[in-house]
C-alpha positions as CSV (number, residue, x, y, z in Angstrom):
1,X,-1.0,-17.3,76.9
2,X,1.4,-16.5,73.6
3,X,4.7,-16.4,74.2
4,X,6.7,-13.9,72.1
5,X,10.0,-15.0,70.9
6,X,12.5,-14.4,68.2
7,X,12.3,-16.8,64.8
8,X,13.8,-19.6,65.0
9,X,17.6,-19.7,63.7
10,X,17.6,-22.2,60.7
11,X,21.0,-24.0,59.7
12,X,21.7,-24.7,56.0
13,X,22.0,-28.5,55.0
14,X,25.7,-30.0,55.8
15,X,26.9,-33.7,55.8
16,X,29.6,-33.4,58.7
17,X,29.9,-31.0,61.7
18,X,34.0,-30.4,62.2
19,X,34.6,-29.3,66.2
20,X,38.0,-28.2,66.2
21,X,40.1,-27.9,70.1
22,X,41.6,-24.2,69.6
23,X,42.9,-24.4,73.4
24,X,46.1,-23.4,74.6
25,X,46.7,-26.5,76.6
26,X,45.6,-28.7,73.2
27,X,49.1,-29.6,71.5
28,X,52.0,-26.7,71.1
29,X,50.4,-23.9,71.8
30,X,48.6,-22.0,68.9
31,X,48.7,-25.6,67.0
32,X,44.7,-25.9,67.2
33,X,44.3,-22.1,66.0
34,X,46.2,-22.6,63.0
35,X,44.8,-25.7,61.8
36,X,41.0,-23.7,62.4
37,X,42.3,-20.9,60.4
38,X,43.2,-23.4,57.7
39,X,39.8,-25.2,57.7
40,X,38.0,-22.7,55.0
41,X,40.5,-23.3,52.1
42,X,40.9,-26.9,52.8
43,X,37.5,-27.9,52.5
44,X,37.0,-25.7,49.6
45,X,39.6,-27.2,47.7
46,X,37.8,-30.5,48.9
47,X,34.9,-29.3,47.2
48,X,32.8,-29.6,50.7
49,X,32.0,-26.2,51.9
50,X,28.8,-25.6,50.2
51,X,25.9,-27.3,49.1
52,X,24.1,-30.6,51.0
53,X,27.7,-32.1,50.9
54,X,29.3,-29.0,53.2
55,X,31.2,-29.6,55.9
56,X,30.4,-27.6,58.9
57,X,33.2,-26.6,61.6
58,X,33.6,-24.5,64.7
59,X,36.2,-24.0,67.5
60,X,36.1,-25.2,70.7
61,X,37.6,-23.5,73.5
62,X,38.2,-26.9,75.2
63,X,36.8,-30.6,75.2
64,X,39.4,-31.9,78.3
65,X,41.0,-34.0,76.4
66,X,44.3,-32.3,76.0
67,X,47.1,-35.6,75.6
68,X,47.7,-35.9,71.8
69,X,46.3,-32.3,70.8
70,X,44.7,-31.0,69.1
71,X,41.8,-32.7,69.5
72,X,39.0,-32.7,66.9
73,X,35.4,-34.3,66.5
74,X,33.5,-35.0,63.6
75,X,29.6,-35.2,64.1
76,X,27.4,-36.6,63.6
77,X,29.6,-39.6,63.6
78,X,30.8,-39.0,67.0
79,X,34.4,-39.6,65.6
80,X,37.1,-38.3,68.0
81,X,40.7,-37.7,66.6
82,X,44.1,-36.9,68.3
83,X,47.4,-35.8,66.9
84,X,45.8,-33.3,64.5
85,X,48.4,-31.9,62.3
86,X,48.1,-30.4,59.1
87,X,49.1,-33.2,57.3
88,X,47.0,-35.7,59.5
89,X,44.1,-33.2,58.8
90,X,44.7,-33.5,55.1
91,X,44.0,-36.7,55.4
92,X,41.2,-37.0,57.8
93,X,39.5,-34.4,55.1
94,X,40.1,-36.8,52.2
95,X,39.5,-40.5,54.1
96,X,36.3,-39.2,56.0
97,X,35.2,-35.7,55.3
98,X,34.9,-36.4,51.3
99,X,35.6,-40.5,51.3
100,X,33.2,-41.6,54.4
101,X,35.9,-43.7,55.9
102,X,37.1,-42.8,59.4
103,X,40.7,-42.5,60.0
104,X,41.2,-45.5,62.2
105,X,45.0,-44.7,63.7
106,X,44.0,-41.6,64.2
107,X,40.5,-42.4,66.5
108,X,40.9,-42.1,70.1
109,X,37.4,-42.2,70.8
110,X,33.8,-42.7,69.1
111,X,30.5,-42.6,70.1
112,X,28.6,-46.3,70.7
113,X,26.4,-45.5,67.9
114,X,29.8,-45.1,65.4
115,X,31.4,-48.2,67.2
116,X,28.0,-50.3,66.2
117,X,28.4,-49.3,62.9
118,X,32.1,-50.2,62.1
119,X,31.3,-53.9,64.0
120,X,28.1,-54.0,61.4
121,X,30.2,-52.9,58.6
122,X,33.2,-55.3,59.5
123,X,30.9,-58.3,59.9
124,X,29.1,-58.2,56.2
């Protein structure tokens, strides 16, 4: 038995995978929406919207995290930030987006494999 189904979707190489909190309840309200609508031009002046290098972002309705808003992950890091204004996005775009380095005072949270990773890096 064949079963028919649509192609699959393919995705176009990217480096990092921005989820941005666009909830009301994330930070003053519209906060998250704002920086979202700002992501395009930011990470084309970075020079990191195209190509292998691209940066990848979508909104998120909510991740239930709201203290600190807005929240925002970068994958596939698992790198969870808080207090997410434009300026602190400025520099999370130029420390880890373009320089690889995650923004430690601004990390509330990253995944085990990330946390391995920055003990490994630390300890050589």
């Amino acid at each position: 038995m064949t079963i028919d189904s649509p192609p699959k979707p393919t995705i176009s190489p990217y480096k990092h995978h921005v989820l941005l909190c666009t909830g009301q309840r994330c930070g003053e309200e519209g906060a998250g929406q704002a920086l979202y609508d700002s992501l395009w031009t930011k990470l084309k002046a970075a020079g990191i919207h195209e190509g292998p290098e691209r940066t990848k972002f979508n909104s998120v309705n909510c991740f239930g995290a709201c203290k600190g808003g807005p929240v925002m992950c970068v994958q596939p890091q698992g790198i969870w930030y808080y207090n997410v204004t434009p300026a602190n996005l400025d520099l999370i775009i130029a420390e880890h987006l373009v320089g690889d380095q995650a923004v430690q005072e601004l990390v509330f949270h990253q995944s085990p494999e990330a946390s391995d990773s920055a003990q490994r890096g630390s300890a050589g």
